[in-house]
N, C-alpha and C positions, 0 to 999 in steps of 0.2 A: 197418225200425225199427218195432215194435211198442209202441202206445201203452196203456199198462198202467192198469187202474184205479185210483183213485185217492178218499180223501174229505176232504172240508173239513177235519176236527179232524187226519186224520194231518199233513195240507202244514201247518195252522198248529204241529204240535208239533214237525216236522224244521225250519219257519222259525226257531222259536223256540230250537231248538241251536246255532244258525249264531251265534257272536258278533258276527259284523257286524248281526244284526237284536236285539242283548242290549237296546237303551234303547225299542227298540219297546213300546208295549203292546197288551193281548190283542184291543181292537180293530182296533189297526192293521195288527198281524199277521193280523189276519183277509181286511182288504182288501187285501192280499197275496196270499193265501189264492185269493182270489176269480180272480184273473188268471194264478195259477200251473199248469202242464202238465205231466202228468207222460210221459216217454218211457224207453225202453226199448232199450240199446244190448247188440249181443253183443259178446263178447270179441274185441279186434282190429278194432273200428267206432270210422272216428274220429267223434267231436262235431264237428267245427268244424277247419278248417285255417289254417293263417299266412294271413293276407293276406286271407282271407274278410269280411265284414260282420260287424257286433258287433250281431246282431239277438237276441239274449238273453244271460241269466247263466244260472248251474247251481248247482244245491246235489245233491249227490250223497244219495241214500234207501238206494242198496243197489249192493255190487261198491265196485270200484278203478278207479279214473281214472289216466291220465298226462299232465300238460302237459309238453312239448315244445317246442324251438327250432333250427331247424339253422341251420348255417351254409352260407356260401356254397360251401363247398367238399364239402357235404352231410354234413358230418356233423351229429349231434344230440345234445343236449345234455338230460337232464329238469331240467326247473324246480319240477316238484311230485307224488308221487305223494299221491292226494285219495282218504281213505275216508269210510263216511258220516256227514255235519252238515259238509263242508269245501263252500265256494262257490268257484268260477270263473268267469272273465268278466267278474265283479260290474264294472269298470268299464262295459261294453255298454249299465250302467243310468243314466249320463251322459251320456257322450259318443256314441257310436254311431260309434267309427271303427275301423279297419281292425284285424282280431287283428291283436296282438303276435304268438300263439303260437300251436301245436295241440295239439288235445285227442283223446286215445281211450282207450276204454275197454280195458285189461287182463284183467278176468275181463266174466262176464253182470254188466250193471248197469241201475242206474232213477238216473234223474236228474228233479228238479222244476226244469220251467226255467218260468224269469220273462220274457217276451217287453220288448222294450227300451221298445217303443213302448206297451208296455201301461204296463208301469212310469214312465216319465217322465210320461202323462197322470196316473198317479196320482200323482204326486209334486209336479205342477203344481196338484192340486188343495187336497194336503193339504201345504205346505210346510215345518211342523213335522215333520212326515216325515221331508222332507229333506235339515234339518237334523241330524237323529239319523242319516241314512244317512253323511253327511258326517262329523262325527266316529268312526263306526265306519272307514270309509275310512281317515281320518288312522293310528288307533290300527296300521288293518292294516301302513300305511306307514312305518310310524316302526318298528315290531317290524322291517318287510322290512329298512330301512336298518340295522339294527344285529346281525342276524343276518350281512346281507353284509360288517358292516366286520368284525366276526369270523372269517368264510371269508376277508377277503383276510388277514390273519397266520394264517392253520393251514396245518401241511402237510399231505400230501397224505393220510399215515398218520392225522394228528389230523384231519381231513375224514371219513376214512369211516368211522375209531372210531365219530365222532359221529351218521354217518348207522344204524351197527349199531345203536347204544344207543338212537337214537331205534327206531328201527322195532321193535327189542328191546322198547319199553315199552308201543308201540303192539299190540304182538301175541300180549301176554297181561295181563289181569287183576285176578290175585290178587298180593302176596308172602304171604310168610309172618311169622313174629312178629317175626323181627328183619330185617327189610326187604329179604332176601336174593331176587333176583329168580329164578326157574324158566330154567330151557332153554327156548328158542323158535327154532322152524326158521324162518326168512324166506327165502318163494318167491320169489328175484331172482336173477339170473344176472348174474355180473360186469361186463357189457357196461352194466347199469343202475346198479349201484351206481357205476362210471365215472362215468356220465352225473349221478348226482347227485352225486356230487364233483366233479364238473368234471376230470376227471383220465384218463388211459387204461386202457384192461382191465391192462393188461400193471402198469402199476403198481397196482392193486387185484389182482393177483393174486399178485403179490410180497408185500402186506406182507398178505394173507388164510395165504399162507403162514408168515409169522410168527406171526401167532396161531395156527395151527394148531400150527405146535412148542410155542407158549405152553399147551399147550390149552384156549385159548379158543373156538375154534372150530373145527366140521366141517365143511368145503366138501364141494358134490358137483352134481349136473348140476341146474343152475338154481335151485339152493337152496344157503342158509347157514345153519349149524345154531347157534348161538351157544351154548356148553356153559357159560360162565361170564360171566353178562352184566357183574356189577358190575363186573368186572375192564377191563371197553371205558373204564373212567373214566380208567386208567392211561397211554392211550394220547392222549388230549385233553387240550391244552396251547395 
């Protein structure tokens, strides 16, 4: 792992993206700033594994991230794919107890990590702070719970509409004058878009076939071409 250089104004302007640091100000973010590391993960290097120490967080600079969960029976599950200004961990800057989950990076990536132990002295020092870190927390919490009570009534087909059309908006742009969204190919192979629906290849590859007759979409080896995004609205219910 290659530790990449890094300066003060870049960490406090990527701090400053991250909506969990939105009620901070430009000082506080600075002493943030001060304690933050930046690292350097390639493609296929995990961050951090289940069950590991929660010895920092992450705010993604540059690349794709994947959080992860398996089960007992080894399969796995993605819980989050994170581009950049997304944090991870962030709990590590509390508690300090065991991952939930694992993290690795998918393409070359930089992450700005915040060491737990750095953070919590600064939080003890400045506890205005940590009051602002704490209702960012909440807000994260309360979006998480309402996002999941919606996953548990969608099927399987309206779960990975919704995962296309997100990463669909995430993966370009521009529209145009009448809000009609472009083609975007998303570099994901079925086995992931699974894993973020919660659901199996086999049935993501059934209903990827149905929009393909719809032409909605063009599958093809590790990628989903999405030919008509608006239309993924049709299918989320």
């Amino acid at each position: 792992m290659r530790v990449p250089e890094t300066t003060e104004q870049t960490a406090i302007e990527l701090l400053r993206s991250v909506p969990l640091f939105a009620d901070l100000e430009e000082g506080e973010l600075e002493r943030f700033s001060h304690v933050a590391v930046p690292r350097s993960f390639p493609a296929g290097t995990r961050v951090f594994h289940e069950g590991d120490s929660s010895d920092a967080c992450y705010i993604v600079s540059a690349g794709s991230f994947r959080v992860t969960r398996e089960h007992s029976d080894g399969r796995a599950i993605t819980l989050a794919t994170l581009g950049p200004g997304e944090i991870f961990g962030e709990l590590a800057m509390l508690d300090g107890d065991k991952r939930s989950a694992s993290a690795e990076a998918i393409t070359d990536g930089t992450l700005l990590a915040l060491p737990a132990n750095d953070v919590r002295a600064l939080l003890g020092r400045n506890p205005e702070i940590a009051l602002k870190l704490v209702a960012g927390l909440v807000r994260r919490l309360r979006a998480a719970n309402m996002r999941l009570s919606r996953q548990s009534f969608q099927t399987v087909p309206s779960r990975v509409a919704g995962i296309l059309a997100q990463l669909s908006r995430e993966g370009q742009d521009d529209k145009d004058g009448d809000g009609e969204m472009e083609e975007v190919t998303i570099r994901m192979n079925q086995t992931d878009l699974a894993q973020l629906a919660g659901t199996s290849r086999e049935s993501v590859s059934r209903f990827l076939a149905e929009l393909e007759r719809a032409g909605v979409v063009r599958s093809g080896r590790g990628r989903v071409t999405v030919l008509q995004p608006n239309k993924l609205r049709n299918y989320i219910y």
